[in-house]
NULOMAR-648758 format. One record per residue: z, x, y of N, C-alpha, C in turn; chain; residue number from 1. Coordinates in Angstrom, 3 decimals. Example, Ala and Ser with C-alpha at 12.3 -4.5 7.8 and 13.67 -1.06 7.14 Angstrom:
# NULOMAR-648758
((7.800,13.190,-5.690),(7.800,12.300,-4.500),(7.800,13.200,-3.300),A,1);
((7.080,12.850,-2.250),(7.140,13.670,-1.060),(7.870,12.900,0.030),A,2);
END
This chain:
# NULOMAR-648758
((165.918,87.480,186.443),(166.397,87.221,187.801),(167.457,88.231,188.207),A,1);
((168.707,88.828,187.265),(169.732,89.553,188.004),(169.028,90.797,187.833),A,2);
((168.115,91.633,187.635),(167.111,92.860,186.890),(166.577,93.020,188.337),A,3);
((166.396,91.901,188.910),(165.402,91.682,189.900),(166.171,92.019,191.521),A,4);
((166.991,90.993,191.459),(168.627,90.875,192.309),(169.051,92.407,192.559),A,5);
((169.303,93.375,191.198),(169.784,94.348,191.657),(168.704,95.365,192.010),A,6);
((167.330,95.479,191.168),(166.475,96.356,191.865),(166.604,96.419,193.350),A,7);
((166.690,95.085,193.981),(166.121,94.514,195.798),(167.311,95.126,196.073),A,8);
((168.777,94.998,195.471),(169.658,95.662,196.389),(170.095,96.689,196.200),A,9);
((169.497,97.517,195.032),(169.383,99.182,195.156),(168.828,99.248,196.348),A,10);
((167.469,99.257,196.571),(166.570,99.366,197.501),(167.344,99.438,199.242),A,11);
((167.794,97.803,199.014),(168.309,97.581,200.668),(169.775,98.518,201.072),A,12);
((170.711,98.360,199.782),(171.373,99.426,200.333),(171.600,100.904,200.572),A,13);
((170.596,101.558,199.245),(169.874,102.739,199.920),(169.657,102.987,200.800),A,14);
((168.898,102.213,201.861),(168.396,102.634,203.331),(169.781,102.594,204.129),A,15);
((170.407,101.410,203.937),(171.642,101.589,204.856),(172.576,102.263,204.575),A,16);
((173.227,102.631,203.158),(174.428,102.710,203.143),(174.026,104.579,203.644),A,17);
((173.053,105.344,203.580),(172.546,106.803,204.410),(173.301,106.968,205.500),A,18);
((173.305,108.431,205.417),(173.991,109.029,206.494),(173.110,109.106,207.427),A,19);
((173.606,109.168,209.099),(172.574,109.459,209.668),(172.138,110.604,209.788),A,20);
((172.619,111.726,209.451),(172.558,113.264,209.451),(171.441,113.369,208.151),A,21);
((170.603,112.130,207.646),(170.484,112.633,206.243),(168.609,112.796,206.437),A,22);
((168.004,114.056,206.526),(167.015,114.295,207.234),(165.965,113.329,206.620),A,23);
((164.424,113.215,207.900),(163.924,112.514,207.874),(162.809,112.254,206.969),A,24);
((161.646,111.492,205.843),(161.036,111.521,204.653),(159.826,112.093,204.965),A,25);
((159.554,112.552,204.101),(157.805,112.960,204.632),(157.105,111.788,204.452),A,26);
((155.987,111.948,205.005),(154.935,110.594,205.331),(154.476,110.435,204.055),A,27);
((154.881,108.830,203.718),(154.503,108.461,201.925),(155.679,108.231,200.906),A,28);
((156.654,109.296,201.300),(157.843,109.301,200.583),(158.529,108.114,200.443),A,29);
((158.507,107.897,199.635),(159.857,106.087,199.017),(161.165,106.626,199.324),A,30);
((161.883,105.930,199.888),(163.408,106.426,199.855),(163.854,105.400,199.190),A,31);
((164.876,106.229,198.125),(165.256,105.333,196.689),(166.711,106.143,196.386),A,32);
((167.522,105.143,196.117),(168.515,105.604,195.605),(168.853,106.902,195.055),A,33);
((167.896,107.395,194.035),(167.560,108.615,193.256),(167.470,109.237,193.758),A,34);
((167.207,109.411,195.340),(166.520,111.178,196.130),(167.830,111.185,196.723),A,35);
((169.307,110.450,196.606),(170.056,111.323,196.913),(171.112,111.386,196.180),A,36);
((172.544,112.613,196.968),(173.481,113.215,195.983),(174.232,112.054,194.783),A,37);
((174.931,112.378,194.511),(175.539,111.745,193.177),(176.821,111.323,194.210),A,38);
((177.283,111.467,194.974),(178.375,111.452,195.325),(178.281,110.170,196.483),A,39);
((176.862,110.156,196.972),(176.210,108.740,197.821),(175.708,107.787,196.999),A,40);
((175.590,108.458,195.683),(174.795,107.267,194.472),(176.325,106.345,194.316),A,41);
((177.189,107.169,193.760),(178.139,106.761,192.918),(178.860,105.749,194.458),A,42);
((178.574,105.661,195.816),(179.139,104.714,196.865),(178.043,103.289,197.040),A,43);
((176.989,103.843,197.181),(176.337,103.332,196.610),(176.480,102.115,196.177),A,44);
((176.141,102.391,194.081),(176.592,101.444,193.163),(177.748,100.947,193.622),A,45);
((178.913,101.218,193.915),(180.256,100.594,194.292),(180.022,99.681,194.904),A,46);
((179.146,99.782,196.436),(178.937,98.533,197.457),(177.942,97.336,196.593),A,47);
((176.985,97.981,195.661),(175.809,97.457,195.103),(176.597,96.210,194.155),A,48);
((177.764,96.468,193.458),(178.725,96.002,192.688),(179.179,94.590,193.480),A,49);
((180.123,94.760,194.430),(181.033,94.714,195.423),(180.055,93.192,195.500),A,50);
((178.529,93.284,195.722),(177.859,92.329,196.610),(177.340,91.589,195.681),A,51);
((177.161,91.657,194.709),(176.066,90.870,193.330),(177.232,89.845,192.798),A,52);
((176.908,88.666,193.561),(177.631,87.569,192.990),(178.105,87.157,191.704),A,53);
((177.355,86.922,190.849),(177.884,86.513,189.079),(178.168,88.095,188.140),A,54);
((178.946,87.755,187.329),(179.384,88.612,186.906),(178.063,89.698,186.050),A,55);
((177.313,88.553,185.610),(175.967,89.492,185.337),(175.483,90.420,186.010),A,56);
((175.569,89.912,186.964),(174.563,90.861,187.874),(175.329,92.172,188.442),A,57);
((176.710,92.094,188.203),(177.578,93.097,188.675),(177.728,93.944,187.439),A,58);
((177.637,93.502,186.233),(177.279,94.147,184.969),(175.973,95.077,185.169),A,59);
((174.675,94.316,185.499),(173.596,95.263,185.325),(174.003,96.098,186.372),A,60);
((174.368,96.031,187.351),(174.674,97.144,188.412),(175.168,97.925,188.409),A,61);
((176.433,97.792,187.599),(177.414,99.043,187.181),(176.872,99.320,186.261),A,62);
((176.195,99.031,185.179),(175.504,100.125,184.130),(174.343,100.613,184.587),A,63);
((173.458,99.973,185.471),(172.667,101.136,186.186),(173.404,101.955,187.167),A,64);
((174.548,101.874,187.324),(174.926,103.098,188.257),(175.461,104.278,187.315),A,65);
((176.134,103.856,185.984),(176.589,104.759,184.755),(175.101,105.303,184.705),A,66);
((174.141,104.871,184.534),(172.982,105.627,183.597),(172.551,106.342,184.893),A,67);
((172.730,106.158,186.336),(171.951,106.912,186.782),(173.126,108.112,187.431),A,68);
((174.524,107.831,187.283),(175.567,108.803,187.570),(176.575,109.241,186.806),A,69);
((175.876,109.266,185.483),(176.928,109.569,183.904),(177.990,110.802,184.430),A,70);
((178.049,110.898,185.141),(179.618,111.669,185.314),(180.591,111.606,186.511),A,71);
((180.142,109.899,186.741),(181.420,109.004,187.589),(181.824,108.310,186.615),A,72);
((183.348,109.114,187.222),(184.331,108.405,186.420),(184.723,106.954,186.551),A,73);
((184.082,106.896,188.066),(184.297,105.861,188.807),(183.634,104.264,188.154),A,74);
((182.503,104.897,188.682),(181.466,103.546,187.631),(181.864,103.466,186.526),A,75);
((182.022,104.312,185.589),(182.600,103.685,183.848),(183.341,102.738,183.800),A,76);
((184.683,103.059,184.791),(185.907,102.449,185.325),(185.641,100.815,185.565),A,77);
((185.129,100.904,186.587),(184.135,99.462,187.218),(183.427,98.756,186.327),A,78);
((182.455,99.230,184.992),(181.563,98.620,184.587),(182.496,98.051,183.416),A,79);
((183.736,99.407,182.449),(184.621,98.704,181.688),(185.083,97.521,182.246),A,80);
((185.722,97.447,183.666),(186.631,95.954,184.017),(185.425,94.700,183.684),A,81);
((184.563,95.115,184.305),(183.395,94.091,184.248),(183.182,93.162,183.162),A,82);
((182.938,94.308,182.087),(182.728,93.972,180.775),(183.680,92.519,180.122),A,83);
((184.971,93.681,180.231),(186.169,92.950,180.208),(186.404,91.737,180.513),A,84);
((186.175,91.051,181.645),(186.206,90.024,182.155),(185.164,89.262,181.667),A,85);
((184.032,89.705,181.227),(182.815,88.982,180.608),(183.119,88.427,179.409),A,86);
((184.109,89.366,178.719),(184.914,88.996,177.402),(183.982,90.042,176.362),A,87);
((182.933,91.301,176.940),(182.142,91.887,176.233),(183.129,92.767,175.464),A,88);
((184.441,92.436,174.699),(185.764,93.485,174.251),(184.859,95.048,173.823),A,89);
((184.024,94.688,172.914),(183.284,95.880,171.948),(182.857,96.920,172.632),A,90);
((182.045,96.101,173.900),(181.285,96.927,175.163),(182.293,97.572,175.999),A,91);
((182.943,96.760,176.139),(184.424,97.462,177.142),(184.971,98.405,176.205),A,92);
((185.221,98.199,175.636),(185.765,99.337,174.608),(185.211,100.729,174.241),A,93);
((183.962,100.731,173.908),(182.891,101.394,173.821),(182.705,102.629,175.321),A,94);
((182.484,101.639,176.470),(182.822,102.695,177.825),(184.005,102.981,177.936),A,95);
((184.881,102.888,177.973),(186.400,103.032,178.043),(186.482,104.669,177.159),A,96);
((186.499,104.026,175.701),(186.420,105.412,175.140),(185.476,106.447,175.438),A,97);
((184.323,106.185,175.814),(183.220,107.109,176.708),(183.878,107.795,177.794),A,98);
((184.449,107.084,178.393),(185.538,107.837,179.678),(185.914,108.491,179.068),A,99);
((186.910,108.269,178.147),(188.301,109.619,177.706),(187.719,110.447,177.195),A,100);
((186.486,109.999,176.716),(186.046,111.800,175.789),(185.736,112.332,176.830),A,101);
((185.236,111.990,178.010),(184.882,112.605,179.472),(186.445,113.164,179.764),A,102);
((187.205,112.587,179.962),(188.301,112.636,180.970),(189.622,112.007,180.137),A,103);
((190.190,112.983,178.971),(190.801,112.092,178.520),(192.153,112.313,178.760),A,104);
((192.669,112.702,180.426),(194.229,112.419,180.913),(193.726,111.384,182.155),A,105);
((192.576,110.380,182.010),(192.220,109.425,183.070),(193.392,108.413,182.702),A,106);
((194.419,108.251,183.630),(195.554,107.340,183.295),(194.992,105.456,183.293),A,107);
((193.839,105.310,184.278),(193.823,104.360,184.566),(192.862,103.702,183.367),A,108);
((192.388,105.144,182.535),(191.707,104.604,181.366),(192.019,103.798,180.619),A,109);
((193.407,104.856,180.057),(194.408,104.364,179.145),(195.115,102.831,179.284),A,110);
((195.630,102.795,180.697),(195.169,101.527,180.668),(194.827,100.570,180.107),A,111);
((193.545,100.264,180.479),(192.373,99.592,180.106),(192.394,99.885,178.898),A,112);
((192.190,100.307,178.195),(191.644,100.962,176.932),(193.359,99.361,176.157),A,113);
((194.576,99.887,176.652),(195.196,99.080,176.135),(194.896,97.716,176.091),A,114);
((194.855,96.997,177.364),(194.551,95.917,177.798),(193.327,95.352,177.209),A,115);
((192.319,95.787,176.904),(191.165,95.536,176.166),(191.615,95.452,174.322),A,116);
((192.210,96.710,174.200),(192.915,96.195,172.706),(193.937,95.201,173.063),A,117);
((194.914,94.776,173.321),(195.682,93.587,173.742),(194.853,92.461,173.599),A,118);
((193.401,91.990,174.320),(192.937,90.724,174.303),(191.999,90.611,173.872),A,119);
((191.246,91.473,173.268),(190.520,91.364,171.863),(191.042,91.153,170.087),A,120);
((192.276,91.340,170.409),(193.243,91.059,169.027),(192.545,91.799,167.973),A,121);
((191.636,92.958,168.086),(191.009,94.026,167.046),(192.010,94.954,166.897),A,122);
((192.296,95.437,167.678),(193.168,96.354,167.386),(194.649,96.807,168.074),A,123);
((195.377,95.415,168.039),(196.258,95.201,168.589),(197.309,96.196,168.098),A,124);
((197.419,97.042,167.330),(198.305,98.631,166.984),(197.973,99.740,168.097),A,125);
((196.857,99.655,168.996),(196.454,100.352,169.543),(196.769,100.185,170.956),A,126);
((197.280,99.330,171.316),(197.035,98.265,172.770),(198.966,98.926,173.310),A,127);
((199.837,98.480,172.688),(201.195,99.558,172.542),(200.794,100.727,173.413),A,128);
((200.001,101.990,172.224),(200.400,103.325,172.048),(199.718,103.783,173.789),A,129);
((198.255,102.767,173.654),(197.789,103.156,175.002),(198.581,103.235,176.001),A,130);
((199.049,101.523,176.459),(199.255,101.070,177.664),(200.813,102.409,178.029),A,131);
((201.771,102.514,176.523),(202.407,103.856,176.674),(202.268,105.159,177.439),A,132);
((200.722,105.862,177.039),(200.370,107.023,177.283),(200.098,106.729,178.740),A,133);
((199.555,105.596,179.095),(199.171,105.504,180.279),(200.045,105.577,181.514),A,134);
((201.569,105.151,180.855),(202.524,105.238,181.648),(203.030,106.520,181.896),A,135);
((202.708,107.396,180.665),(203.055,109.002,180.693),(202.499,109.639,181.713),A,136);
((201.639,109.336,181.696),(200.515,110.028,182.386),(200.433,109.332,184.126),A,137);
((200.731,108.692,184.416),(200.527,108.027,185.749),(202.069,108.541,186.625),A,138);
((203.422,108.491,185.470),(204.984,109.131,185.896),(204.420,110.824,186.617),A,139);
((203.304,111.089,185.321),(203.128,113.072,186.133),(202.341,112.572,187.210),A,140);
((201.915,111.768,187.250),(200.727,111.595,188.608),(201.542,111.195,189.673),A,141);
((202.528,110.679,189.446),(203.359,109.665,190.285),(202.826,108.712,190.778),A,142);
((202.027,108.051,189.974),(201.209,106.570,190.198),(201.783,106.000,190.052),A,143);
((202.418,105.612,191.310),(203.103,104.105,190.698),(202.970,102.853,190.958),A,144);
((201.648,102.477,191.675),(200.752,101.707,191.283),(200.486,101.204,189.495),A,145);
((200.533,102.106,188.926),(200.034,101.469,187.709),(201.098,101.655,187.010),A,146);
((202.083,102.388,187.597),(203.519,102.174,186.666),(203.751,100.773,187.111),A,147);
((203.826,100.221,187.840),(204.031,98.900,188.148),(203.573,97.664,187.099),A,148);
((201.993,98.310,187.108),(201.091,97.485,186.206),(201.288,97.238,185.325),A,149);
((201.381,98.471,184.132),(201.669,98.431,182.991),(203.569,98.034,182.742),A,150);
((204.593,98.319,183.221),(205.532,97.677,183.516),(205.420,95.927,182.973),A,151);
((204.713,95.754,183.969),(204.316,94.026,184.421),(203.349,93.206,182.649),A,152);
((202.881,94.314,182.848),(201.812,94.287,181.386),(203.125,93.567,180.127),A,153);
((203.901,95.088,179.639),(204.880,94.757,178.529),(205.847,93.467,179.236),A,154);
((206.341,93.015,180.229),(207.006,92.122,180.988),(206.459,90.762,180.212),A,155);
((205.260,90.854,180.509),(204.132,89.464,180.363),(204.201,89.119,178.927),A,156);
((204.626,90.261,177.742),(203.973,90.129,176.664),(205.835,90.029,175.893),A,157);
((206.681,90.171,176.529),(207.873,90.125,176.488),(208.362,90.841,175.232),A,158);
((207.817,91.858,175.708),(208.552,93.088,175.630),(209.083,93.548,176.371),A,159);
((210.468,93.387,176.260),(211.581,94.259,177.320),(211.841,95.473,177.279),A,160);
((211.994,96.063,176.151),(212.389,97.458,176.136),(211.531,98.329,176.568),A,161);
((210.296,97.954,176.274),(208.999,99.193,176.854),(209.094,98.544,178.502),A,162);
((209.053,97.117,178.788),(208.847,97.054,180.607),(210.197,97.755,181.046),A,163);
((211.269,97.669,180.386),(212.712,98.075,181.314),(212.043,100.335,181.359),A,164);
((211.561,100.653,180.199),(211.152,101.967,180.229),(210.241,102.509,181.098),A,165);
((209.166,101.391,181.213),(208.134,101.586,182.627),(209.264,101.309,183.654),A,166);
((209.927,100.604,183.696),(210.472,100.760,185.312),(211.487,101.533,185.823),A,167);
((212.406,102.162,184.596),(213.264,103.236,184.781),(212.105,104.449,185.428),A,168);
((211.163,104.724,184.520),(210.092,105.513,184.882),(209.948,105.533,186.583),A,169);
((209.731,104.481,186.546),(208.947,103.739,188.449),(209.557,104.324,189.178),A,170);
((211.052,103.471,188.612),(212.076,104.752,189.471),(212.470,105.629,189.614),A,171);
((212.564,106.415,188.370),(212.190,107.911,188.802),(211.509,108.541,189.562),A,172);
((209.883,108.377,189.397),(208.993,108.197,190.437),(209.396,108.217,191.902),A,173);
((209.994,107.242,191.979),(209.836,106.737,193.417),(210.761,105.806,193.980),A,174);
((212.334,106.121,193.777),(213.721,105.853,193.896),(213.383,104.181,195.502),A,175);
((212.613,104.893,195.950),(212.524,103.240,197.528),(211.974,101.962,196.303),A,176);
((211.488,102.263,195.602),(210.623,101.082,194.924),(211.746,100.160,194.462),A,177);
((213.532,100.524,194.026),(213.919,99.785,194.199),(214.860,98.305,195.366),A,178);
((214.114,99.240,196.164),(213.731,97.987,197.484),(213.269,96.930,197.428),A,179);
((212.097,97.393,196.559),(211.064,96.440,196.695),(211.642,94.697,195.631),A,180);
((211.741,93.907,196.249),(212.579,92.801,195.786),(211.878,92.087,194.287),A,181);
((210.330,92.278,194.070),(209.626,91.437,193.104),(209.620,92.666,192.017),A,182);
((209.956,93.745,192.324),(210.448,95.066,191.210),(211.896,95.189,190.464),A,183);
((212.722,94.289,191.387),(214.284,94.392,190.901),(214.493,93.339,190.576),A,184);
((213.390,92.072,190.388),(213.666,90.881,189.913),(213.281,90.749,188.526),A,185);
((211.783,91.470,188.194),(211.534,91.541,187.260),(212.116,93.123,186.132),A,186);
((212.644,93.935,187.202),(213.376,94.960,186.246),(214.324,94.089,185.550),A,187);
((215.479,93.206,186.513),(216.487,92.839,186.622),(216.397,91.671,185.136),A,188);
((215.245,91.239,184.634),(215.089,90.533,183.757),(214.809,91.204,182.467),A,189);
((214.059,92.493,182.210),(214.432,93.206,181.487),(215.650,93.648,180.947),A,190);
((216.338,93.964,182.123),(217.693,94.921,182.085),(218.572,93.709,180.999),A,191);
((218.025,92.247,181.929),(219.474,91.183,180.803),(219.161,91.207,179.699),A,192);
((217.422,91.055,179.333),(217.020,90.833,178.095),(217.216,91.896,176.899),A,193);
((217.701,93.177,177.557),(218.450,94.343,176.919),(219.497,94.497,176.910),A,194);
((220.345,93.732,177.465),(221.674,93.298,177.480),(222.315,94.708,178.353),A,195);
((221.681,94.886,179.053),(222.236,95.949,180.009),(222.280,94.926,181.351),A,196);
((223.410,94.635,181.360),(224.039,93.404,182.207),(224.806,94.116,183.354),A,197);
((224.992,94.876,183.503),(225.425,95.375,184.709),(224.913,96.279,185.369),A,198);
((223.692,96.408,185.097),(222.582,97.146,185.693),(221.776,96.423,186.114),A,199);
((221.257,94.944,185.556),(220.682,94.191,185.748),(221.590,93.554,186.942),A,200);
((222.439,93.229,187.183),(223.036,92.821,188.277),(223.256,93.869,189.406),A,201);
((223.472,94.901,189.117),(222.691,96.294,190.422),(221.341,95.975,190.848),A,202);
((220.315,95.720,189.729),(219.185,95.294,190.446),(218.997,94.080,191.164),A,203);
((219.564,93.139,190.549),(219.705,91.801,191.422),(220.613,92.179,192.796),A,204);
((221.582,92.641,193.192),(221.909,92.715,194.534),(220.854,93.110,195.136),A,205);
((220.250,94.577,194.890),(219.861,95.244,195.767),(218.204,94.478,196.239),A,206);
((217.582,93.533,195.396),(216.587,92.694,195.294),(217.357,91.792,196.857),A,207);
((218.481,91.270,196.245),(218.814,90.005,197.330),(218.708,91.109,198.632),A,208);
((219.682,91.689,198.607),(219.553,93.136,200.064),(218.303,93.360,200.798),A,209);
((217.357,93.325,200.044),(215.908,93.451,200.312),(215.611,92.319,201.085),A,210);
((216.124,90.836,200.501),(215.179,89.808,200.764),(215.582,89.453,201.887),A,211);
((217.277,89.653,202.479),(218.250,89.535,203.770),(217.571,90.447,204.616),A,212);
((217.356,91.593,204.196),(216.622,92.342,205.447),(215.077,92.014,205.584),A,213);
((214.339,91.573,205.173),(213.288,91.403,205.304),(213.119,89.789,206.606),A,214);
((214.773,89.139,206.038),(214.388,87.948,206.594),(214.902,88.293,208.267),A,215);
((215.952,89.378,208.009),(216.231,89.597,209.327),(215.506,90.349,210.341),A,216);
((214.581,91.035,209.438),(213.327,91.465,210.481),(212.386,90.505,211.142),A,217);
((212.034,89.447,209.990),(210.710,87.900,210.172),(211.644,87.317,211.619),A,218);
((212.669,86.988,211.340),(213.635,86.365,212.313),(213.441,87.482,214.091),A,219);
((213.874,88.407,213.981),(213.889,89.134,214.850),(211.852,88.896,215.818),A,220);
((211.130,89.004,215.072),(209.834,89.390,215.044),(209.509,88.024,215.586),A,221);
((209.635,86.881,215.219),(209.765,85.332,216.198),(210.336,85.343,216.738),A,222);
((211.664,85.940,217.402),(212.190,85.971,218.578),(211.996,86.566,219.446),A,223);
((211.046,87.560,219.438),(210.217,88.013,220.291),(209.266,87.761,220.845),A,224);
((208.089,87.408,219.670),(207.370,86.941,220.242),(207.157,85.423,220.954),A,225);
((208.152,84.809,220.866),(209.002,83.617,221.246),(209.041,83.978,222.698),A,226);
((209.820,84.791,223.176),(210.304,85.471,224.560),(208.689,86.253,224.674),A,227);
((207.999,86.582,224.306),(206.870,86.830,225.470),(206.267,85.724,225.594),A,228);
((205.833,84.562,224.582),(205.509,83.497,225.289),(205.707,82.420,226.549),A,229);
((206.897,82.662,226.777),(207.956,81.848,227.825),(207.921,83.215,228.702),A,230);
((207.862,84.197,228.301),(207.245,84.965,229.886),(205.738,84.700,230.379),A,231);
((204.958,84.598,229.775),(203.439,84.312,230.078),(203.624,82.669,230.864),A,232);
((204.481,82.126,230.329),(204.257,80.744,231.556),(205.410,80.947,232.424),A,233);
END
């Protein structure tokens, strides 16, 4: 049944997800996923993913989009989370490392690659060094999206010293992020649990600072639109 599911919606979104610039078939010709670029395949599979309800079926989809676009980085990416969530650790693992021998400064690999050792408990020596490199590597990118992540990651697993290191990182990165109030709450819990107590209370003001201005904007933003209502009647 999901073999079936995704053949029909290769098919249907092939025709649509086409450009219209994308010239017209000769008489007889099948239009199939396969007759075009890698770069419409690999959007494609993404939407093909996106739409296949149970996790199965989003499995066969992303590994037919790996076998038919083995050098998206993208799909590996997609089909590892998949896996992952299926609880397939071996399989996730297996593409994951397939990525890095492809691409092995893919930060968002590393990642994964940790997180998969983390909750498979195989090779929990490994799950550390990754989710580490990954942070190395995302600081040169200035991702800090996933500095966040992995941050949040060692946070969860309470480890302080590596989350307080992802978030010194963050901030390096990207000095506004300590604005951001759910970043200086959870730095700010690191910082005590390292007994760096007066840094941790720098982050706690500037968290509260955040949350006063935010409220004084919400406030402002109903009082406006407050006053155009009572102008309309």
């Amino acid at each position: 049944m999901g073999s079936q599911f995704v053949t029909g919606q290769i098919q249907l979104i092939s025709i649509t997800s086409l450009r219209p610039t994308t010239k017209p078939l000769r008489t007889g010709q099948k239009l199939s996923i396969y007759s075009v670029g890698p770069s419409q395949q690999t959007r494609t599979f993404r939407l093909l993913v996106s739409r296949s309800p149970p996790f199965c079926w989003r499995g066969d989809a992303a590994a037919e989009g790996v076998r038919c676009c083995p050098s998206s980085l993208e799909l590996r990416l997609v089909l590892a989370r998949i896996q992952f969530q299926m609880r397939r650790y071996a399989d996730a693992a297996n593409t994951i490392e397939t990525l890095l021998a492809i691409a092995p400064q893919h930060a968002w690999a590393w990642y994964e690659l940790g997180k998969i050792s983390r909750n498979s408990y195989e090779r929990l020596e490994l799950a550390d060094i990754a989710m580490e490199h990954a942070a190395e590597l995302a600081q040169k990118d200035a991702d800090t999206g996933l500095l966040v992540t992995v941050a949040q990651n060692f946070l969860y697993d309470l480890n302080f010293a590596k989350a307080a290191e992802c978030y010194d990182q963050l901030l390096r990165a990207d000095p506004a992020m300590r604005r951001n109030f759910v970043v200086s709450r959870q730095y700010a819990t690191c910082l005590n649990a390292c007994r760096r107590t007066a840094e941790a209370a720098e982050m706690i003001a500037a968290g509260l600072e955040s949350c006063r201005s935010l409220a004084a904007v919400s406030t402002a933003d109903a009082w406006q639109c407050s006053s155009a209502r009572r102008r309309c009647f």
